[in-house]
N, C-alpha and C positions, 0 to 999 in steps of 0.2 A: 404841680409837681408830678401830675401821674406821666402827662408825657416825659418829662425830667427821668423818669423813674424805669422808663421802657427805653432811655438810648444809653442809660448809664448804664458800663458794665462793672460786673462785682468787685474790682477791685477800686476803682471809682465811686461806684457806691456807697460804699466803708469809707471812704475819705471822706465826702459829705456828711455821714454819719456821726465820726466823729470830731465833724466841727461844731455840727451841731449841736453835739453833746456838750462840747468844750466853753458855746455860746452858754447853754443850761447852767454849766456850772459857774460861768461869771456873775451870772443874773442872782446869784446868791451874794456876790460881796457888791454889787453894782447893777443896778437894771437899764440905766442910762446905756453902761457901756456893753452890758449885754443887747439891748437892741440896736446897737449900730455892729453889734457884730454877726446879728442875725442879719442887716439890713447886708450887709457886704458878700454874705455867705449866697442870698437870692440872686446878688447880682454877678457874682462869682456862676454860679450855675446857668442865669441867661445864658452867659457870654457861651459857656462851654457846649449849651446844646445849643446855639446858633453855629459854630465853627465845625460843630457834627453835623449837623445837617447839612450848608455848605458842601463839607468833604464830601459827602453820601453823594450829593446831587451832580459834584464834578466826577466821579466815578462813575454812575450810571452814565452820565454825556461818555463820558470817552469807552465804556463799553457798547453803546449803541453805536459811536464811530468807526470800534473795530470789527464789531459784525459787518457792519457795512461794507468796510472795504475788504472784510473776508468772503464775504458774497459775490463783490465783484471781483476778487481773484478768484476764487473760485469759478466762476463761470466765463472768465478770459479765459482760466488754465482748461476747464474742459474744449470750449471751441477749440483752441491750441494745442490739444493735449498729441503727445507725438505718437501714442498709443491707437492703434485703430482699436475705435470701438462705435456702437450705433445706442439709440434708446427704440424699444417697440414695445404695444402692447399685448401684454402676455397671454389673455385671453384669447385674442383674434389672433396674436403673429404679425401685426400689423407694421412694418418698420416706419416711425414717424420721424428719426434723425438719425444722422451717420456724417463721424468728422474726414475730415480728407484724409486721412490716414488709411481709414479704411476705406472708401470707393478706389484707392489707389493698389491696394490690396487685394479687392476685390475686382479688380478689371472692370467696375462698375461706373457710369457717369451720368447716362440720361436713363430719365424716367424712374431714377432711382428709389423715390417713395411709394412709389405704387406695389412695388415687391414685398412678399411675407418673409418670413422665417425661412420655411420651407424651400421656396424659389433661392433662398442663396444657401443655405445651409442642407440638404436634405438630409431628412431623418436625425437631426440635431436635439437633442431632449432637453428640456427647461426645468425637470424633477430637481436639481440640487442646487437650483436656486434656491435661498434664504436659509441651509444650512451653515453652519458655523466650518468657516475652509473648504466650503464648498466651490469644486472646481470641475472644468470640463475638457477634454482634448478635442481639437477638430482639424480638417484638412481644410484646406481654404487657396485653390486654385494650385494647388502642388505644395503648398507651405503648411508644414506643422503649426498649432498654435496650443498655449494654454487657455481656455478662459473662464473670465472670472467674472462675477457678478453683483448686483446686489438689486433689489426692490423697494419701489416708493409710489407712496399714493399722494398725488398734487393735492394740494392744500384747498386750492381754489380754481375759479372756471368749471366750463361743463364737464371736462376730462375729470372732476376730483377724486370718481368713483372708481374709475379706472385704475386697474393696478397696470404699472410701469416696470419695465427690467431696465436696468443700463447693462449693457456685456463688454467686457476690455479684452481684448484678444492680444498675448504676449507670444512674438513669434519664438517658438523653440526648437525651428528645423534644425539650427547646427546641433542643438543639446540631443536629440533624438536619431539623429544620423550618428553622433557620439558613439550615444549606446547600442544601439543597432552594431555598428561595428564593432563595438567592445564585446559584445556577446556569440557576434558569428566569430572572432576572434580568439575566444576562448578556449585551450588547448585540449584535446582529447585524447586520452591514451590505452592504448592498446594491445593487450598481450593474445597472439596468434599462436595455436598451438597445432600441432598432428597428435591427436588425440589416442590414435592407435600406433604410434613408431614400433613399437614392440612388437606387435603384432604381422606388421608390413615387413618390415627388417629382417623378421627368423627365414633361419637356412636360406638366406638369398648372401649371392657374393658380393667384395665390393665393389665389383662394376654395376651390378644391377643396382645396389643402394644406393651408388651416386647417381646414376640414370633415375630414377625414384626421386630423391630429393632435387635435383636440375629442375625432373618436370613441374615439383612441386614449388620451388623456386620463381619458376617463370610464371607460373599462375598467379603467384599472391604478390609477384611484381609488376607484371600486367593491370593487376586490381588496383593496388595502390597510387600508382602513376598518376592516374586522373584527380587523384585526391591531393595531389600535392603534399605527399607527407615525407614523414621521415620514416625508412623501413631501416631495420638491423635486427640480423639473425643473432641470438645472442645464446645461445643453446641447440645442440644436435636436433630437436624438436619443437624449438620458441622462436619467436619472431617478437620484436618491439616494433611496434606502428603509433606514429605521433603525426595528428592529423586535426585542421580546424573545425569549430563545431559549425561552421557553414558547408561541411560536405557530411552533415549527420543525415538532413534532409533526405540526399540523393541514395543513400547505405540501404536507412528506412525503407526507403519507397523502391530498391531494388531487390530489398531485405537478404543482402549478403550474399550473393551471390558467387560469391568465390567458394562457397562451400561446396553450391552443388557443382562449378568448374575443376572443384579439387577431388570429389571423388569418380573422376573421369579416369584420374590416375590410377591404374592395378601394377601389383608386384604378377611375377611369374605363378605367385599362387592366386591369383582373379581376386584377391581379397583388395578393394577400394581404399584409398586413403582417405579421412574424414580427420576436418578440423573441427577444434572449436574455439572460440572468440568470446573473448573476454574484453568489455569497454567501461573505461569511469571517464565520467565526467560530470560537469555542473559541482567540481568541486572547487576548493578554499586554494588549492596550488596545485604545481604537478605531480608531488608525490600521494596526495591526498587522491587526484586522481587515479594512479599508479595505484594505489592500497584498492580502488575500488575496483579496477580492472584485475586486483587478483583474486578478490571478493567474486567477481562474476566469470572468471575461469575455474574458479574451485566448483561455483552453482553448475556452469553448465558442464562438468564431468563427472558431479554427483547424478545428471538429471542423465546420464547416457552417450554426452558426448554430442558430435556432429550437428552444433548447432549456437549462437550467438546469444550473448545476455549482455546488458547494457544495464550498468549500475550509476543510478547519481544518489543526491545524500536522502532520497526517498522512498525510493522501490527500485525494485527489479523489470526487469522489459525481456521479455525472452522468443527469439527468433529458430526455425527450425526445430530443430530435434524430432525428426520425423522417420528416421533409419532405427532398423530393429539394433537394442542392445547386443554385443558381443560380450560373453564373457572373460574379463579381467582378473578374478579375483587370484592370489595367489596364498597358499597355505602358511605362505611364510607371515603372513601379517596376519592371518586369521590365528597363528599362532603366538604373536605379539602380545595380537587384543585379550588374548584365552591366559593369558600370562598376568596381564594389568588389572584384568576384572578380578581374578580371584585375589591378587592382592589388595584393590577396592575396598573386597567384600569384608575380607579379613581385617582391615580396618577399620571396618563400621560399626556403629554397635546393635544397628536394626537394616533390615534389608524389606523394601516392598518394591515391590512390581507390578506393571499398570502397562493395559496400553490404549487404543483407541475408544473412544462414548461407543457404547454400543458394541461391543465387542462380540468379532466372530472367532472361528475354532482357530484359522492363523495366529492371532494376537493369544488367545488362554491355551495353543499347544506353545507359542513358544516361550509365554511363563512358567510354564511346567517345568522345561528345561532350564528355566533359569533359579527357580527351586530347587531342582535337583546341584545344582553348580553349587549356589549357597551350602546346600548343606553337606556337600562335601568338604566344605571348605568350613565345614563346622560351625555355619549361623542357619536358622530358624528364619526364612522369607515368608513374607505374608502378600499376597495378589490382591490388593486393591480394587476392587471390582461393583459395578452395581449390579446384584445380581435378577432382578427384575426389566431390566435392559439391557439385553443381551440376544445373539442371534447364535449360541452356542451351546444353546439349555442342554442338549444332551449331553453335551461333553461334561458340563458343570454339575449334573446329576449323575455322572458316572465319577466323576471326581473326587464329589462328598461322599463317597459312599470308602474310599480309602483313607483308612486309619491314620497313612502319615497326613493327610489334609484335612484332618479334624481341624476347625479354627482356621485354617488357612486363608480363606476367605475373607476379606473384611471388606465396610465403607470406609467412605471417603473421612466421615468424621473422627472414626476411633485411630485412622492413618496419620490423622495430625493432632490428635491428643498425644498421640506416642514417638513423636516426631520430635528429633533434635536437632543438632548443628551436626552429631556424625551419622546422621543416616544418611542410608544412600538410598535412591529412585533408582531402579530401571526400566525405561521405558522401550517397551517394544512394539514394531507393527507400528510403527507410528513418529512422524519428525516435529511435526506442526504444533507448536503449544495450543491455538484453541481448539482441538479436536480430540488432545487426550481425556483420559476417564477422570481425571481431576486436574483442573486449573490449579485451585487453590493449594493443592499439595502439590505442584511441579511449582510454584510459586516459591514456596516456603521451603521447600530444601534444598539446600546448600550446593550437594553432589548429588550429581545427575548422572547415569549415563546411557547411552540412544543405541538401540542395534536395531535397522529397520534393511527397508528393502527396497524402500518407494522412493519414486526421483523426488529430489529434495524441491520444495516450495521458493515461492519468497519470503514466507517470512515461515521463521524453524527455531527449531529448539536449540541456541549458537551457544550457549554457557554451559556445558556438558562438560562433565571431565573426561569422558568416554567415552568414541564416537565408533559405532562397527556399521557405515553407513554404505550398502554395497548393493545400486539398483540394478545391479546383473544377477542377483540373488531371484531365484522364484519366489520364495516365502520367508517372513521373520523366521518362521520354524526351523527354515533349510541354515539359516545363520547359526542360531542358537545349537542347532546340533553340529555344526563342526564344533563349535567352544568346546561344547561338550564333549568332543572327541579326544579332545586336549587336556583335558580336565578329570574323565569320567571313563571308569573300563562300565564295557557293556552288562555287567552284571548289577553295575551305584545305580543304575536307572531302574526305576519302578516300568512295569509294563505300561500301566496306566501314564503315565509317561513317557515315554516312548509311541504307545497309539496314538496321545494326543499330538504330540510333535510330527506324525506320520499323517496324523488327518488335516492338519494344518498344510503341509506342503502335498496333498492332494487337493485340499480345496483351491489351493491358490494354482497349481498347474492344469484343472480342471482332469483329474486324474490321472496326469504327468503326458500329455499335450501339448498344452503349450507354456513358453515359457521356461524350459526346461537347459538343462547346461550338464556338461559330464560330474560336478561336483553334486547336481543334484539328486541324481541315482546312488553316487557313493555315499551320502547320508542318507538314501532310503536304506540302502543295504543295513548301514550302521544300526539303524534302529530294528529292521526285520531281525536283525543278529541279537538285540535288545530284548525281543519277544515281544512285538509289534503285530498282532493278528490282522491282516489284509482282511476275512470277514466282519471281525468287529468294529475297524475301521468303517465298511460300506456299512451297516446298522448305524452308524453315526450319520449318516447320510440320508435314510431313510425318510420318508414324508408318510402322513397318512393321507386317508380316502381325500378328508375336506381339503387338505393343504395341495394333494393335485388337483383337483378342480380348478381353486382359485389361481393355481398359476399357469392351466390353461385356459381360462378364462380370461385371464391378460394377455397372455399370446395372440387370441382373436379379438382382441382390441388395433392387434399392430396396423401400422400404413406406412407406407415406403414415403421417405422425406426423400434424397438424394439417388435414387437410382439402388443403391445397395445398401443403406444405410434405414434400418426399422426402427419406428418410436410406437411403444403403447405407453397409453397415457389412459389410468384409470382417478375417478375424482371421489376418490375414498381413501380411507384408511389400510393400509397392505401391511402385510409382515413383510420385513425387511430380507430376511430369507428366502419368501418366496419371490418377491420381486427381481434380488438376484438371480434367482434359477430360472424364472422365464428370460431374466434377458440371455442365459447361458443357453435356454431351449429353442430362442428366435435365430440363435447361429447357426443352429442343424438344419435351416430351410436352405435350400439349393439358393445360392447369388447373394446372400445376406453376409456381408462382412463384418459391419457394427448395427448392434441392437443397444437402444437405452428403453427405460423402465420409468415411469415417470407414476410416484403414490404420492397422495395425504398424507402427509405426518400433524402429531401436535404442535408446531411450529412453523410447521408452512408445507414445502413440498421436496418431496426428495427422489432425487436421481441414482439410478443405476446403470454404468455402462460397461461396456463388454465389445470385444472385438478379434478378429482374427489377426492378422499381421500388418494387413495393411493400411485402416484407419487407427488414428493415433486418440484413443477416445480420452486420453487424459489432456491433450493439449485444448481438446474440446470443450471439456466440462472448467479446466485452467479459466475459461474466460468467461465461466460463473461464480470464480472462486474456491470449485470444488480440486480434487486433485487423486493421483493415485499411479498407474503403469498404463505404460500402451496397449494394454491389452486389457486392463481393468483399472475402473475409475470409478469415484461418486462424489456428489455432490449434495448441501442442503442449502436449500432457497430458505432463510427463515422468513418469516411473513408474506411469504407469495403464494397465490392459489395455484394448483392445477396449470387451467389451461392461460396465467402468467406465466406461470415455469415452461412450460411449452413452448410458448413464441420465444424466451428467450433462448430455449433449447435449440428453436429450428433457425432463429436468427446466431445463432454460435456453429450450426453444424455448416450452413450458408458460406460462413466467412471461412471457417477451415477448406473447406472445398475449396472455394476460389482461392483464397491462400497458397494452397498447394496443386491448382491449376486440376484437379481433381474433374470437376463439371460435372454432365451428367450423361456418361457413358454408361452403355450397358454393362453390368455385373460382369460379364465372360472378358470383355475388353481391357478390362481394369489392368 
């Protein structure tokens, strides 16, 4: 019965059982007929596990039949298979088989086993074999393929040890020339601007301004031509160019050249015409590109103008911008923004003010002024500040020492304990969200709003309610005092306020040098009329014994990278002050155009640069990530030493050079 008992299943089982049972309980009124119905019950059970076993036995036959004949299709279907593919082993590369398919593919016919991997595939990689959709792309006598793979170790024979590849090669030259097409295909669009019309246009007649735009005409129809696009003027100043992204390539590698053919053009006053370009593409449709191409005309006439940016849905690309800014600004909008802020302010219920990590006298003179706004407009502003990192200690011990700026001062944590839905940020000296004095508080509040100076980045502070964004401006300071002019008679300003905003747009014009514009001298005057002390300003500037040492001590580190262009590179820790001022001190040597400054920081390495008019040191340090004006920039390398920040300093200065066909001409030549 035990075999009986191992083929019966459970519900079989129980049926036995209770016959069983059923014989038992006869054997009480009859034992006769109890034993023949046990006798029937035994033979009942033979029968059934004879017809199981049976079954079992014609199932196993016909599965052993159909492996078999699945083996031999199986290996008919491979010799046959329409698919070129080969078997080799993977260790050697050794090709040991290959169906017609592929010698036919392969332009291959004799001596064909003697060949490896290598000999027909070069440089073919076998790493993604036995991953799961593990797949490969290859070229194969002019033809695209996929291929695909799998691994097996022979069972038997001396080969068993041997690991074996099969590879199936699926040709997808059409699928691939597809998309190749679809993608040089792809529309790109283009907003063309004369960046200065305003400027070109005044007191000229209309014959000249047609003369003017004709030549300007002919140049950006000239350029386009070859591109096969579509041009329309669609504005006294705009151009619409719709062109395939198979002639991005040729733009690139010309890098715009219609710019520097367009300002060939002069009006009667010698003043050049300069465009700037704006391109989206790698977008979702036309208009989406269209949105980026105004995205990257707005970037490139925040960043100065006369010069190309290329927007797709991930970064910015920026070409040119290498022509000194002209000033733009007009008082009409400076008194717009002077209008909007104070109504802002008066909205809010808390006002603080913040600008760059590390803040110099630029950034805490032009919060002064923007405390002084507040609190004419009757709210209490508080300057967000760390005061332990800082390149403006003087200012900021002259500051605390004034009754109204008792507490004015705060961190970053007591700024977001007291932080709600209606306060307002003002962020000044500063556009880039990771570089201000608190992430965490430009994160958290709500209303923002930005008055800077510096050509705008790629990536910036875009969610502002309030933007006074003007990189024709010398300094934050020189910004914030026109508001103020609008806002504030010269008596609501604190002296102390007034120096600090005065010392701010000294340091930033390097004494009113360079950098400078006729609105700049009208806010010096405003402030000298403020009671703005020119001597206690220069005492703001003052260094002692050690701190001139050390930053002529780095001066005699310098070496000429480019013909005119000085690097010192000290591999210590610098005050960030004085770093600046030597690279400001490397520009007084005769034929020195651009000076950078290269210190230790706790983070890695940091740059300083500095320049006269005609190296562009921000587009420079731009391609370490740093940022700032053509004539002053900086950068932080975090986690890079020294002399890594260097090479990539002199491999950046390298590229701008050749970029701008610069080389290395003598200083006097330039």
């Amino acid at each position: 019965m035990g075999g009986l008992k191992n083929i019966l299943s459970p519900g079989n089982r129980m049926f036995f059982v209770l016959l069983i049972a059923f014989a038992g309980g006869t054997a009480y009124f009859s034992i006769p007929v109890a034993v023949a119905e046990g006798a029937l019950i035994v033979i009942a059970g033979l029968i059934y596990r004879r017809q199981i076993v049976r079954r079992r036995r014609d199932i196993v036959r016909y599965i052993d039949q159909l492996a078999t004949n699945i083996d031999v299709a199986g290996k008919d279907s491979v010799a046959h298979c329409p698919i070129p593919m080969f078997v080799l082993k993977v260790e050697t590369g050794e090709v040991i088989w290959a169906n017609d398919p592929f010698l036919a593919a392969a332009g291959l016919r004799e001596r064909f086993f003697t060949r490896r991997l290598s000999d027909i595939l070069p440089g073919f990689d076998l790493k993604w074999l036995g991953r799961s959709g593990g797949s490969a792309d290859a070229l194969l006598c002019g033809r695209n393929y996929t291929v695909y793979g799998s691994l097996v170790r022979p069972a038997s024979g001396r080969e068993r040890r041997e690991l074996l590849a099969s590879l199936y090669f699926v040709d997808v030259t059409e699928l691939v020339g597809l998309r190749r097409e679809y993608r040089l295909s792809r529309p790109v669009v283009s907003v063309v601007m004369i960046d200065n019309y305003e400027e070109c246009m005044k007191n000229l007649t209309e014959s000249e301004k047609s003369s003017i735009l004709a030549a300007v005409d002919e140049k950006i129809t000239a350029w386009a031509i070859p591109l096969n696009s579509l041009l329309r003027k669609y504005d006294r100043d705009k151009y619409l160019l719709l062109f395939e992204e198979r002639e991005m390539a040729g733009l690139l590698e010309h890098r715009f050249s219609v710019i520097d053919s367009v300002r060939s053009v002069t009006g009667s006053s010698g003043l050049p015409v300069t465009l700037s370009i704006g391109l989206g593409r790698d977008g979702e449709s036309i208009a989406e590109n269209f949105s980026f191409a105004q995205l990257a005309i707005d970037m490139a006439l925040s960043r100065g103008g006369d010069q190309a940016v290329v927007k797709n849905r991930v970064k910015f690309e920026f070409f040119g911008g290498r022509s000194k800014e002209v000033e733009k600004r007009t008082k009409v909008k400076s008194r717009v923004v002077a209008t909007s802020l104070s109504r802002v302010i008066a909205d809010s219920s808390s006002v603080f003010v913040m600008g760059h990590a590390f803040s110099d006298i630029d950034s805490l003179g032009a919060a002064t002024g923007v405390v002084c706004i507040a609190r004419k407009c009757g709210k209490r502003a508080s300057i967000v500040i760390d005061q332990t990192k800082t390149m403006a200690e003087a200012l900021l011990d002259r500051l605390r020492e004034q009754e109204a700026y008792a507490g004015a001062f705060i961190d970053e944590q007591t700024a977001l304990l007291h932080a709600d839905n209606k306060t307002l940020l003002v962020v000044v000296d500063c556009n880039r969200p990771e570089i201000v004095e608190s992430g965490a508080l430009l994160r958290s509040v709500t209303r923002v709003a930005v008055i800077d100076h510096h050509r705008r980045a790629a990536n910036y502070i875009d969610d502002a309610v309030l933007v006074m964004h003007e990189p024709y401006a010398s300094s934050a300071s020189e910004l914030v005092c026109e508001l103020t002019q609008y806002l504030c008679q010269p008596g609501d300003l604190l002296r102390c306020e007034a120096e600090a905003m005065m010392a701010g747009i000294v340091l930033d014009t390097k004494g009113f040098t360079m950098h400078t514009g006729m609105r700049t001298f009208e806010a010096a005057a405003f402030l000298r009329g403020a009671g703005a002390d020119p001597v206690e300003i220069k005492r703001l500037f003052q260094n002692d014994m050690q701190s001139s040492m050390e930053r002529y001590e780095i001066v005699t580190c310098a070496r000429i990278v480019r013909a005119n262009i000085a690097v010192a590179a000290v591999d210590r820790e610098a005050d960030r002050v004085i770093a600046a001022q030597a690279a400001d001190e490397m520009l007084s040597i005769i034929g020195i155009s651009a000076s950078f400054v290269l210190f230790r920081s706790q983070e890695g390495a940091d740059i300083s640069g500095r320049s006269l008019d005609r190296i562009n040191v921000q587009m420079i340090l731009e391609k370490l990530g740093g940022g700032g004006h053509q004539t002053i920039a900086g950068a932080q390398l975090k986690g890079k030493s020294v002399p890594e920040a260097l090479e990539m300093l002199v491999r950046a200065i390298n590229e701008y050079c050749d970029e701008s066909e610069i080389g290395d001409l003598p200083p006097q030549a330039m």
